[in-house]
N, CA, C and O atoms as a GROMACS GRO file, in nm:
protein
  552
    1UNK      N    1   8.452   7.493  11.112
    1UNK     CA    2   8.469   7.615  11.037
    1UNK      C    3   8.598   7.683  11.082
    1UNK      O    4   8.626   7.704  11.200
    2UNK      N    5   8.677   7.717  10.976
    2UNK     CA    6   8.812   7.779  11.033
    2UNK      C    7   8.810   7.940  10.944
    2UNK      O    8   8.807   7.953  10.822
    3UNK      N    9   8.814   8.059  11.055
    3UNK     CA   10   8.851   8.176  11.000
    3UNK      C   11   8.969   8.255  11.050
    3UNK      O   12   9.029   8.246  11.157
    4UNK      N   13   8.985   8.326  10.960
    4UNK     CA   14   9.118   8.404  11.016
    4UNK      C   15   9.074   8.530  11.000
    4UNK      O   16   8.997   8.566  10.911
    5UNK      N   17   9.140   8.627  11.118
    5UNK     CA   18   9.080   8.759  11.135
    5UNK      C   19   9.262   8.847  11.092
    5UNK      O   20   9.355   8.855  11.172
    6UNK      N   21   9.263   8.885  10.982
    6UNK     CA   22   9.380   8.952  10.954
    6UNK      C   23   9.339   9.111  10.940
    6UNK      O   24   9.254   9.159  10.864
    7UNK      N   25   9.428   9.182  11.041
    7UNK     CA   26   9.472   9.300  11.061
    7UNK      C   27   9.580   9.367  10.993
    7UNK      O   28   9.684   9.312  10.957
    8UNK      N   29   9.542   9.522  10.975
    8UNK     CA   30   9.702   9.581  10.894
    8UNK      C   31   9.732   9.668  10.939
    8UNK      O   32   9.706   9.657  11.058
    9UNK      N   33   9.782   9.776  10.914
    9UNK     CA   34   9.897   9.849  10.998
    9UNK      C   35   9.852   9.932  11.078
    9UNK      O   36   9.769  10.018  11.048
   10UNK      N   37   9.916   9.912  11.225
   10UNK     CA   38   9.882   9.981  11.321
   10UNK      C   39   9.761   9.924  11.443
   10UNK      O   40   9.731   9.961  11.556
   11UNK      N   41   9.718   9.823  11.357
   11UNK     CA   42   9.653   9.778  11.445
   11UNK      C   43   9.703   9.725  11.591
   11UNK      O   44   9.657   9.712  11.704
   12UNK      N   45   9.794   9.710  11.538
   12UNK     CA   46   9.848   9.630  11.686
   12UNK      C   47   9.854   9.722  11.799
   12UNK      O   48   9.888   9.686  11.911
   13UNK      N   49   9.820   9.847  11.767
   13UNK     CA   50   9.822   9.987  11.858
   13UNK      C   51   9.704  10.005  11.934
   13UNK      O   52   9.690  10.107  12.003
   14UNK      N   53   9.619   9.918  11.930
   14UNK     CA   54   9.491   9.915  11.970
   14UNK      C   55   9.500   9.922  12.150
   14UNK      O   56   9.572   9.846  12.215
   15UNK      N   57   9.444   9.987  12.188
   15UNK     CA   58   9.427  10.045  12.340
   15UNK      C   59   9.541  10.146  12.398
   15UNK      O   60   9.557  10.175  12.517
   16UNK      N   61   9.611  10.191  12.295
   16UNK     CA   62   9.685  10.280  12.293
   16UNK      C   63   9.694  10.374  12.229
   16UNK      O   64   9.732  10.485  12.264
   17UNK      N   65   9.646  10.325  12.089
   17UNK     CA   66   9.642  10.450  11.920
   17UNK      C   67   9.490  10.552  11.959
   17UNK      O   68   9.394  10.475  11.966
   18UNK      N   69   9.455  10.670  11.980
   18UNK     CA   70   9.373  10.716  11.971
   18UNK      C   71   9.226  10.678  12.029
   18UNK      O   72   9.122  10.686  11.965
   19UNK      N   73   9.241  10.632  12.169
   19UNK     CA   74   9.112  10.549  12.262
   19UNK      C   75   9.006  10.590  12.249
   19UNK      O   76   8.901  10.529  12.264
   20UNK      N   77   9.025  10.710  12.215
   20UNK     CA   78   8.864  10.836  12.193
   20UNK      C   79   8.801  10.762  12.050
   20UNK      O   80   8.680  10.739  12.050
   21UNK      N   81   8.868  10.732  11.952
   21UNK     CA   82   8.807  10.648  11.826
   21UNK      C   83   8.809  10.513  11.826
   21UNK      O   84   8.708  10.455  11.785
   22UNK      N   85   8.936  10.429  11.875
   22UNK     CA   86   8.953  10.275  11.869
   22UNK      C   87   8.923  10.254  11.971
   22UNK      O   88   8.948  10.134  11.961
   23UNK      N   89   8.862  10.270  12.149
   23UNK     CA   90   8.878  10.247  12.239
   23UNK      C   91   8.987  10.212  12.303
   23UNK      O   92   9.094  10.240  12.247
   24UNK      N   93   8.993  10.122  12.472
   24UNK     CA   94   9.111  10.076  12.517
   24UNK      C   95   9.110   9.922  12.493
   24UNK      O   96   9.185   9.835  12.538
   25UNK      N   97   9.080   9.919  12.469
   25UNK     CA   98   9.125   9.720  12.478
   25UNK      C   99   9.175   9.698  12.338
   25UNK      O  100   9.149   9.740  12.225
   26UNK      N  101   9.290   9.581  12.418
   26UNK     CA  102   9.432   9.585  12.280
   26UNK      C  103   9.354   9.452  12.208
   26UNK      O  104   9.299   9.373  12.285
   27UNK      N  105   9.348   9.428  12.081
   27UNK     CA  106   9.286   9.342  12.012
   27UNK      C  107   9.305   9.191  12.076
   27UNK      O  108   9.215   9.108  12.089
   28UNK      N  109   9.416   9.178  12.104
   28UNK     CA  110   9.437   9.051  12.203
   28UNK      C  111   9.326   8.996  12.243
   28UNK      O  112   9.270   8.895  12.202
   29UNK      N  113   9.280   9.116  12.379
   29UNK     CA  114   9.184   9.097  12.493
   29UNK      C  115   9.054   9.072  12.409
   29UNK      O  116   8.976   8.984  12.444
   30UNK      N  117   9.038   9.129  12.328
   30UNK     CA  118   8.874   9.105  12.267
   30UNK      C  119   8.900   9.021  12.131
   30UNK      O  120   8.808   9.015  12.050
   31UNK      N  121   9.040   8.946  12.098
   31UNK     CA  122   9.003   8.812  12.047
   31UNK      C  123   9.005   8.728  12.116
   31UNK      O  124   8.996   8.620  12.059
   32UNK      N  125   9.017   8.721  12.275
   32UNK     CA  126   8.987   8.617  12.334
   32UNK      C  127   8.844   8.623  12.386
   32UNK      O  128   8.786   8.517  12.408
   33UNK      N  129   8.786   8.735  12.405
   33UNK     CA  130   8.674   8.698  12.414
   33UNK      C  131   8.577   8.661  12.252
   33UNK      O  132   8.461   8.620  12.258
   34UNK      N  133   8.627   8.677  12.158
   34UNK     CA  134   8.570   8.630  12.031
   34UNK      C  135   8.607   8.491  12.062
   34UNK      O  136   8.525   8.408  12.024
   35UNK      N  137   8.691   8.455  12.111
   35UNK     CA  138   8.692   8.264  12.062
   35UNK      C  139   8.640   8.216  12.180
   35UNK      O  140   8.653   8.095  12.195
   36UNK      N  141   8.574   8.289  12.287
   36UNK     CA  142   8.495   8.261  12.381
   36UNK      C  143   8.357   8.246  12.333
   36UNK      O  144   8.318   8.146  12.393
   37UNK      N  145   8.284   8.278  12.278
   37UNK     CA  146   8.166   8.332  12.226
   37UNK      C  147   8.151   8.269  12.087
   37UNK      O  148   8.040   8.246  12.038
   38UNK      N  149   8.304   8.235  12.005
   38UNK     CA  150   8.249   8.144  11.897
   38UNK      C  151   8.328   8.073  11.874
   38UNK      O  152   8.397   8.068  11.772
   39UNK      N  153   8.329   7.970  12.015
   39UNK     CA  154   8.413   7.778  12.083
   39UNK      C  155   8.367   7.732  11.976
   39UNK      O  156   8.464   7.673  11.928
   40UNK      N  157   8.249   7.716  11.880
   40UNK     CA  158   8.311   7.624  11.771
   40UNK      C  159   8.333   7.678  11.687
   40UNK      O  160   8.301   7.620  11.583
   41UNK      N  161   8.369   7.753  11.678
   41UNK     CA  162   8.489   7.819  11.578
   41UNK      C  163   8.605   7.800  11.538
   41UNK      O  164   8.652   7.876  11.624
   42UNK      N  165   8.726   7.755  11.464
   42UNK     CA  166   8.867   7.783  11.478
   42UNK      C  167   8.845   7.910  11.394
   42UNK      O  168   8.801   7.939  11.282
   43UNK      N  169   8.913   7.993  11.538
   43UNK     CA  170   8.980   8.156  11.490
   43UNK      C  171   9.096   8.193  11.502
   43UNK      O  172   9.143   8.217  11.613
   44UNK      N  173   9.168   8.206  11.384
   44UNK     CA  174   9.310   8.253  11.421
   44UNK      C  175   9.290   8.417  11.408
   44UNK      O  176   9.188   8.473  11.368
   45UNK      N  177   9.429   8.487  11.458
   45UNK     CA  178   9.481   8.592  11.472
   45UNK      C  179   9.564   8.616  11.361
   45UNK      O  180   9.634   8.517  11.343
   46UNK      N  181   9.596   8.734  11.253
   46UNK     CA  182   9.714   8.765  11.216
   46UNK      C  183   9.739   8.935  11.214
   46UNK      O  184   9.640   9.009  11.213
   47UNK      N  185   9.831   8.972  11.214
   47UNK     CA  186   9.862   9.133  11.213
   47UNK      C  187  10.021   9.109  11.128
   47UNK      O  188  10.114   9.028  11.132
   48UNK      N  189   9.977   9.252  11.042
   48UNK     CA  190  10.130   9.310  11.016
   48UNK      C  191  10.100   9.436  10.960
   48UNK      O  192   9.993   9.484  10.921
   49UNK      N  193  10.243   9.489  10.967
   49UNK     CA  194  10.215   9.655  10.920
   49UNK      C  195  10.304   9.651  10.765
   49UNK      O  196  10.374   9.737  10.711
   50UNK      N  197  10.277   9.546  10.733
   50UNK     CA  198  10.351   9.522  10.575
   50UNK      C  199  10.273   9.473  10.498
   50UNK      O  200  10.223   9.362  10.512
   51UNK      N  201  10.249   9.570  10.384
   51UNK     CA  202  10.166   9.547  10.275
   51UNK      C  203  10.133   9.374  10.203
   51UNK      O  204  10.033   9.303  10.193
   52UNK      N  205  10.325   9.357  10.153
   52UNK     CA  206  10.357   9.231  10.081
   52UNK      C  207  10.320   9.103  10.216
   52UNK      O  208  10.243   9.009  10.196
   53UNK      N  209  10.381   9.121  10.324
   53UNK     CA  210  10.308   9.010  10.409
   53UNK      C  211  10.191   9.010  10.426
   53UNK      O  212  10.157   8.902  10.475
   54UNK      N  213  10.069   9.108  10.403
   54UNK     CA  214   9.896   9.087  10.398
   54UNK      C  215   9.883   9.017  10.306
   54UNK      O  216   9.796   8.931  10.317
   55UNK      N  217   9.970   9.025  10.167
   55UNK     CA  218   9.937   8.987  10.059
   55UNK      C  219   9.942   8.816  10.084
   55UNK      O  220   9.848   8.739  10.064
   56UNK      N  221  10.044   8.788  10.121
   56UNK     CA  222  10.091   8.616  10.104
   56UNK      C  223   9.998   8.570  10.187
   56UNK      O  224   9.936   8.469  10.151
   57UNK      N  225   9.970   8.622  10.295
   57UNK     CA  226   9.885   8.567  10.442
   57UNK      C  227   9.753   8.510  10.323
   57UNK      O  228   9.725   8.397  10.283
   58UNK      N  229   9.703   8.629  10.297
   58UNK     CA  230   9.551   8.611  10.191
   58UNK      C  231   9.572   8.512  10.095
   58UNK      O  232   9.477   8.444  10.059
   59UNK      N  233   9.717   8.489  10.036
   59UNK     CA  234   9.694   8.346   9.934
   59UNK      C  235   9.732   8.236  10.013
   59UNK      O  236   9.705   8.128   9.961
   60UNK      N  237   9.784   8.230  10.121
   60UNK     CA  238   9.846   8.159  10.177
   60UNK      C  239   9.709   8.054  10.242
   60UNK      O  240   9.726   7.932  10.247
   61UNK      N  241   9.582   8.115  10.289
   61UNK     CA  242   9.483   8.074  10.372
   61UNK      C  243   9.360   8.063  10.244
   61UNK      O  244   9.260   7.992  10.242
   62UNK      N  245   9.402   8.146  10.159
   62UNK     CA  246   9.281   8.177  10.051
   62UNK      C  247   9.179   8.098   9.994
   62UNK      O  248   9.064   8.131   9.966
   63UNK      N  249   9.262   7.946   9.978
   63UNK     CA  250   9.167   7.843   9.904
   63UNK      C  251   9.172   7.778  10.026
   63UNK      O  252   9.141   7.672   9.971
   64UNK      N  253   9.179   7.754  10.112
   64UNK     CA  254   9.166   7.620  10.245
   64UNK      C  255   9.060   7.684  10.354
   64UNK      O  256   8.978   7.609  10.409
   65UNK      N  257   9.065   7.823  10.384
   65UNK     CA  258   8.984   7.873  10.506
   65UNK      C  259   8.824   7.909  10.486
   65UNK      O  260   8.803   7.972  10.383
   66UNK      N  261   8.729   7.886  10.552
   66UNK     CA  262   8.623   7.933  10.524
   66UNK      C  263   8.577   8.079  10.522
   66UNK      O  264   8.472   8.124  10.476
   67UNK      N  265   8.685   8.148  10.584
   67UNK     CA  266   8.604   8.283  10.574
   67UNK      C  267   8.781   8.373  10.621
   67UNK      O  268   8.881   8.331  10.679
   68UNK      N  269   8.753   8.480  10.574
   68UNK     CA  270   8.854   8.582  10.631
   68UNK      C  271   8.813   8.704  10.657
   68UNK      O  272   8.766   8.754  10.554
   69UNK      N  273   8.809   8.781  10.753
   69UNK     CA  274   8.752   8.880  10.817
   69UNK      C  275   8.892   8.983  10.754
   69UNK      O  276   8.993   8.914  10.743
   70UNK      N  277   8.909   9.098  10.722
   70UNK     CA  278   8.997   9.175  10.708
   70UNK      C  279   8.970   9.263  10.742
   70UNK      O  280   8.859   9.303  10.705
   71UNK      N  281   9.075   9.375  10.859
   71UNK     CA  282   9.074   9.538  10.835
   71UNK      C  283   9.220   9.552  10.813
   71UNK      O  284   9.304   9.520  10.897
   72UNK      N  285   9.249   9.609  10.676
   72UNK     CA  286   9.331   9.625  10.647
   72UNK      C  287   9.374   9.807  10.613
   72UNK      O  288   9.431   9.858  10.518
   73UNK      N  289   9.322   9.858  10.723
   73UNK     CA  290   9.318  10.001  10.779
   73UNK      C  291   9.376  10.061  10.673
   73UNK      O  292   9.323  10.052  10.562
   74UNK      N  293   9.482  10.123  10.692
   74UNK     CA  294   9.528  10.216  10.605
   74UNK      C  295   9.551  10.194  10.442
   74UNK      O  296   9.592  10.268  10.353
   75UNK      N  297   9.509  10.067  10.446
   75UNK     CA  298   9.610   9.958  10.298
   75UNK      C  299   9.438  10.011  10.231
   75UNK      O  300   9.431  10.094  10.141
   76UNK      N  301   9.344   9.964  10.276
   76UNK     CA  302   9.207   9.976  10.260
   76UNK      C  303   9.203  10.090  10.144
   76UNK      O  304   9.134  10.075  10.043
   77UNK      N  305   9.258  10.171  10.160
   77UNK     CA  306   9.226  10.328  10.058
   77UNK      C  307   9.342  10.340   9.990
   77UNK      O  308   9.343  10.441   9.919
   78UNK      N  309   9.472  10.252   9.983
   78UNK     CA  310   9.566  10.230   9.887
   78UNK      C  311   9.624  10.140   9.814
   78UNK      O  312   9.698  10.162   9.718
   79UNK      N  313   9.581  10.003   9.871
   79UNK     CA  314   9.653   9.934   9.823
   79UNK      C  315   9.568   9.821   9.733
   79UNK      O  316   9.483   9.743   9.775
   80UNK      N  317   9.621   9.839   9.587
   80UNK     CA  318   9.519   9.784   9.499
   80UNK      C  319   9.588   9.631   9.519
   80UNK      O  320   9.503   9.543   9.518
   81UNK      N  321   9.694   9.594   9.534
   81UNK     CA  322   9.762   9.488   9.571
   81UNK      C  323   9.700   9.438   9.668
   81UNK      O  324   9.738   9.321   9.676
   82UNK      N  325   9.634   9.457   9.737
   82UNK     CA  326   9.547   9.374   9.878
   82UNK      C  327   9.373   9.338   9.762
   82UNK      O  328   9.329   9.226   9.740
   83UNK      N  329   9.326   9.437   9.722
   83UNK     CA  330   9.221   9.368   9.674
   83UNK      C  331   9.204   9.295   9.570
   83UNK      O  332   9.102   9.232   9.541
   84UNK      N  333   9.357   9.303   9.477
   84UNK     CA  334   9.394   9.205   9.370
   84UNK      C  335   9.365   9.061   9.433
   84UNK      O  336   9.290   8.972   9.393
   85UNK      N  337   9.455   9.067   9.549
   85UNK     CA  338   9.470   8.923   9.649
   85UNK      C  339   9.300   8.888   9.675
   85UNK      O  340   9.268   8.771   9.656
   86UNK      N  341   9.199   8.980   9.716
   86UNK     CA  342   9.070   8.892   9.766
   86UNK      C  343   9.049   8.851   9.658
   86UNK      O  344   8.995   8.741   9.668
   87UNK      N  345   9.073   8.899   9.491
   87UNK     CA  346   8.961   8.870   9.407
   87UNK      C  347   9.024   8.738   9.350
   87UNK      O  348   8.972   8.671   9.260
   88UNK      N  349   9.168   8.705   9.427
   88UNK     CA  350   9.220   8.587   9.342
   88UNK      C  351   9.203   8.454   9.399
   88UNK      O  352   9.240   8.344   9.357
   89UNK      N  353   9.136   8.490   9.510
   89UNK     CA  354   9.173   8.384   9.591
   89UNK      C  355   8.981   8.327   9.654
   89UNK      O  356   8.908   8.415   9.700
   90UNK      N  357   8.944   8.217   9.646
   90UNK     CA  358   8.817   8.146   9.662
   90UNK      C  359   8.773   8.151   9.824
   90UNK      O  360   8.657   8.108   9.828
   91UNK      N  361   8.807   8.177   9.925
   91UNK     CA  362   8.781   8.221  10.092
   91UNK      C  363   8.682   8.378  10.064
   91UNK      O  364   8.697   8.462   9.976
   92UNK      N  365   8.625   8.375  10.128
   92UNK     CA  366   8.529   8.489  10.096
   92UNK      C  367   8.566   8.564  10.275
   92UNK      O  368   8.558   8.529  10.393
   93UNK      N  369   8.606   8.672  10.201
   93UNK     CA  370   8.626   8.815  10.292
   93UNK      C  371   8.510   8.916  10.271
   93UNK      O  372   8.436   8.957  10.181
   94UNK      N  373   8.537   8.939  10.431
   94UNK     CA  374   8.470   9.046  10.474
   94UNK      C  375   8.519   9.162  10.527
   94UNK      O  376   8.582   9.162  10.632
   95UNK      N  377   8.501   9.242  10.475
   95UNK     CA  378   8.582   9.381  10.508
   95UNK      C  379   8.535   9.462  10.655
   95UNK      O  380   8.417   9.487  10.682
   96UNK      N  381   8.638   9.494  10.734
   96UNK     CA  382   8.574   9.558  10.861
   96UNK      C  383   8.661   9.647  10.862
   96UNK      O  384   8.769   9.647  10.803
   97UNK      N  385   8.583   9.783  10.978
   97UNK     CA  386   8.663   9.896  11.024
   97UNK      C  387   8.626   9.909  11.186
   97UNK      O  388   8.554   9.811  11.205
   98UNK      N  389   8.631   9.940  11.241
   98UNK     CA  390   8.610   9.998  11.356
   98UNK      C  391   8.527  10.104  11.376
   98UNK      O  392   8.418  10.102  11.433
   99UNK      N  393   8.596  10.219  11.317
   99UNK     CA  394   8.511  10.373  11.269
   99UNK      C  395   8.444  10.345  11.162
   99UNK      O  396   8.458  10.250  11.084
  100UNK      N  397   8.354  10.451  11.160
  100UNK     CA  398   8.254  10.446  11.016
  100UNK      C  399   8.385  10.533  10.917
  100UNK      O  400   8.418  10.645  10.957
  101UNK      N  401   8.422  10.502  10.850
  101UNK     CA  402   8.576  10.504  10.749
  101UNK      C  403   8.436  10.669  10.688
  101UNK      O  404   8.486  10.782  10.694
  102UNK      N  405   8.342  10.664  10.657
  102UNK     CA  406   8.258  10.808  10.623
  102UNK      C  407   8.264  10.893  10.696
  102UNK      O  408   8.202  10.983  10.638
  103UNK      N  409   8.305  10.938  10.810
  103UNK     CA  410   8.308  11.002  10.911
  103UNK      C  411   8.388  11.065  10.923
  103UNK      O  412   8.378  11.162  10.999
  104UNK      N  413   8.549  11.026  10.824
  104UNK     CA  414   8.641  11.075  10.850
  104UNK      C  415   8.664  11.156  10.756
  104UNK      O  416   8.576  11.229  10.710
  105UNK      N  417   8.837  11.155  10.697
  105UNK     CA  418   8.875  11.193  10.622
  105UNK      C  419   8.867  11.141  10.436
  105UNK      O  420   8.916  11.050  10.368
  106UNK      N  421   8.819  11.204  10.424
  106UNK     CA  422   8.762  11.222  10.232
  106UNK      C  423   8.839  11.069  10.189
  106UNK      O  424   8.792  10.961  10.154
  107UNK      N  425   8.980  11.119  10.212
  107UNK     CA  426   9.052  10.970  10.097
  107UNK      C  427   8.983  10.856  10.189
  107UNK      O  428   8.972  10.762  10.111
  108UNK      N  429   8.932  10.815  10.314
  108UNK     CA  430   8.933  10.714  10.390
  108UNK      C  431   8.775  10.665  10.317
  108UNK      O  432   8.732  10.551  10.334
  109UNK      N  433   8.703  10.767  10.237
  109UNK     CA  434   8.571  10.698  10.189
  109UNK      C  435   8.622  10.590  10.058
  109UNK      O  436   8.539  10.504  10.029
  110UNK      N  437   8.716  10.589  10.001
  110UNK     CA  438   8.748  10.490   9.924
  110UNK      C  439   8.801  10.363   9.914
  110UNK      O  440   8.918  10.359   9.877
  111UNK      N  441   8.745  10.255   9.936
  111UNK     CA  442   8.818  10.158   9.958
  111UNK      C  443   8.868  10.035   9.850
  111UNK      O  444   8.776   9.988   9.784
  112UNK      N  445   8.946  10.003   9.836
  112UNK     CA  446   8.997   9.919   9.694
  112UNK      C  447   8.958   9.720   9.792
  112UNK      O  448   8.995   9.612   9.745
  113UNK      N  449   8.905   9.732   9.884
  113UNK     CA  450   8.888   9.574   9.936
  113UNK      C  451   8.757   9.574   9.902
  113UNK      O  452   8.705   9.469   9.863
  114UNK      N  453   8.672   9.709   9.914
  114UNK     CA  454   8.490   9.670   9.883
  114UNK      C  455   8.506   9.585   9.786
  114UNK      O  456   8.485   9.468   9.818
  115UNK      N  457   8.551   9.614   9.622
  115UNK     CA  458   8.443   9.582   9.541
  115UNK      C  459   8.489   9.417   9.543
  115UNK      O  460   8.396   9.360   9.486
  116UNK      N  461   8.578   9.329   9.578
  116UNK     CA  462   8.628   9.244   9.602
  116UNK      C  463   8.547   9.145   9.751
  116UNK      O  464   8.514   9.026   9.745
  117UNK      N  465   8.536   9.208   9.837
  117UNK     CA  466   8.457   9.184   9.950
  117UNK      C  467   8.310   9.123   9.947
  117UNK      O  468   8.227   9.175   9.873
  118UNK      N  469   8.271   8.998  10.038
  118UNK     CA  470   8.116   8.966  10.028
  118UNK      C  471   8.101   9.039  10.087
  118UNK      O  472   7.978   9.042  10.083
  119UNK      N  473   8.149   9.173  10.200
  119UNK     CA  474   8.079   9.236  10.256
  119UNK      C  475   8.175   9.306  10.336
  119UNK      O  476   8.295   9.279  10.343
  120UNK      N  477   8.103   9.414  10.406
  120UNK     CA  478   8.183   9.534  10.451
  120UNK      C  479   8.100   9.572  10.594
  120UNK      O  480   7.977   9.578  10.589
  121UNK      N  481   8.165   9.594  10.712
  121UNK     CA  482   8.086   9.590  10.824
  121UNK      C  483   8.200   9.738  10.878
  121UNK      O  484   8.322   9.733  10.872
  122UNK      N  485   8.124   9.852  10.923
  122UNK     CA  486   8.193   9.914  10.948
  122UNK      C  487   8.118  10.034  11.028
  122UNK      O  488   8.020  10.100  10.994
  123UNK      N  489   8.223  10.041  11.182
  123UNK     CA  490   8.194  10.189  11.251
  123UNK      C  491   8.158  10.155  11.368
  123UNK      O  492   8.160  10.240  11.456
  124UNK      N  493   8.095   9.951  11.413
  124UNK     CA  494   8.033   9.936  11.508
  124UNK      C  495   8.162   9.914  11.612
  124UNK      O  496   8.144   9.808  11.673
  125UNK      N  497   8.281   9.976  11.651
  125UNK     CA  498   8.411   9.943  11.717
  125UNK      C  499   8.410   9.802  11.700
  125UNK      O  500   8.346   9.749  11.609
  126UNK      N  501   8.502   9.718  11.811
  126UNK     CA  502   8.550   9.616  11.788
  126UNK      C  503   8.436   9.526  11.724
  126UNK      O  504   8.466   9.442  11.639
  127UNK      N  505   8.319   9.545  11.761
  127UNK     CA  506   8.217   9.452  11.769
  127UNK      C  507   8.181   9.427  11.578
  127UNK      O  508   8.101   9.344  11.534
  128UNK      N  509   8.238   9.493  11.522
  128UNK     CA  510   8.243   9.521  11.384
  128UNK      C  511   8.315   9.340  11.313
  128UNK      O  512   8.290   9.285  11.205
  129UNK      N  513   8.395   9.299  11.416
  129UNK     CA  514   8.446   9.131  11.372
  129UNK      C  515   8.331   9.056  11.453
  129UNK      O  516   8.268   8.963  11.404
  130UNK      N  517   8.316   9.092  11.547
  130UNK     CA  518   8.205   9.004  11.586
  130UNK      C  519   8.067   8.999  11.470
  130UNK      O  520   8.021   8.887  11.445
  131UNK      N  521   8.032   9.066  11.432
  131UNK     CA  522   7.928   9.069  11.318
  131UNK      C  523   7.956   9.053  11.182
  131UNK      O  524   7.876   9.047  11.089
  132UNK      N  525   8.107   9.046  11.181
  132UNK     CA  526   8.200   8.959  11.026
  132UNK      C  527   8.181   8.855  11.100
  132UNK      O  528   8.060   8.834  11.098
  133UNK      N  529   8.255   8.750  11.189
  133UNK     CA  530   8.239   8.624  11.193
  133UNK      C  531   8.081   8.577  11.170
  133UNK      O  532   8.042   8.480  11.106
  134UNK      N  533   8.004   8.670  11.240
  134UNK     CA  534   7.876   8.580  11.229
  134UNK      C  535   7.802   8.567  11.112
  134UNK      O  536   7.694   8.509  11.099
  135UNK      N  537   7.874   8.629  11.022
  135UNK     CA  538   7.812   8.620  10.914
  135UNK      C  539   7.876   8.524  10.790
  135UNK      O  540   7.853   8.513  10.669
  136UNK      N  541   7.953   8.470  10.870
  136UNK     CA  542   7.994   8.325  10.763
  136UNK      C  543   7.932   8.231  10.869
  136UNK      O  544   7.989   8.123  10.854
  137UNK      N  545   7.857   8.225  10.953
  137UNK     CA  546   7.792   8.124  11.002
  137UNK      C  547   7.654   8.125  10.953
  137UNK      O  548   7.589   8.031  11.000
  138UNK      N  549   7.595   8.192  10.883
  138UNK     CA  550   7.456   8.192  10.850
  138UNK      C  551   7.469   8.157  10.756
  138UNK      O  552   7.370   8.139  10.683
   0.00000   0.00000   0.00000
């Protein structure tokens, strides 16, 4: 089984951006313990803080990968161009957040990846990909 866990902007700020909401550990550290915990897994990594590169990544893996985990943070509540990409492409995504995205700010309850998404996991911190991957194993 091969998945890819693609991140969007800002993520890469993780154990530094706001610790009181994202915690400290930089996504790095807790995707290595994800490919600890799921060895038969192939899990790749991707991040960018550019819209058009989320886009290609998603067709690029779209028809070949079994599953794609996405938080595509800020893009999530704007960018209809990211959920054009899930609905075109045959890899079934799962949408994650970290925070419960309800908790926050008003525009952050809208997301343009749901209606596109087999599913949406959101608020449990990092552990929020851990319960996307496991759910293309069932």
């Amino acid at each position: 089984m091969k998945i890819l866990i693609i991140n969007g902007p800002n993520l890469n700020l993780l154990g530094k951006r706001e610790p009181e909401l994202y915690g400290s550990s930089t996504f790095e550290e807790y995707f290595a313990q994800l490919q600890a915990k799921f060895n038969g897994v192939e899990l790749e990594y991707y991040q960018s803080n550019i819209e058009g590169v989320l886009i290609d990544k998603i067709q690029e893996v779209g028809f070949s990968y079994d599953g794609i985990v996405l938080n595509a943070g800020a893009y999530t509540h704007t960018s209809i161009g990211i959920g054009d990409a899930i609905r075109a492409v045959t890899t079934p995504v799962v949408e994650v957040h970290i925070s419960n995205t309800f908790n926050r700010e008003d525009f952050r309850h809208v997301s343009h990846i749901s209606p596109g998404a087999k599913g949406v996991i959101l608020g449990f911190g990092l552990q929020s990909y851990d319960l996307a991957i496991g759910s293309f194993l069932k």
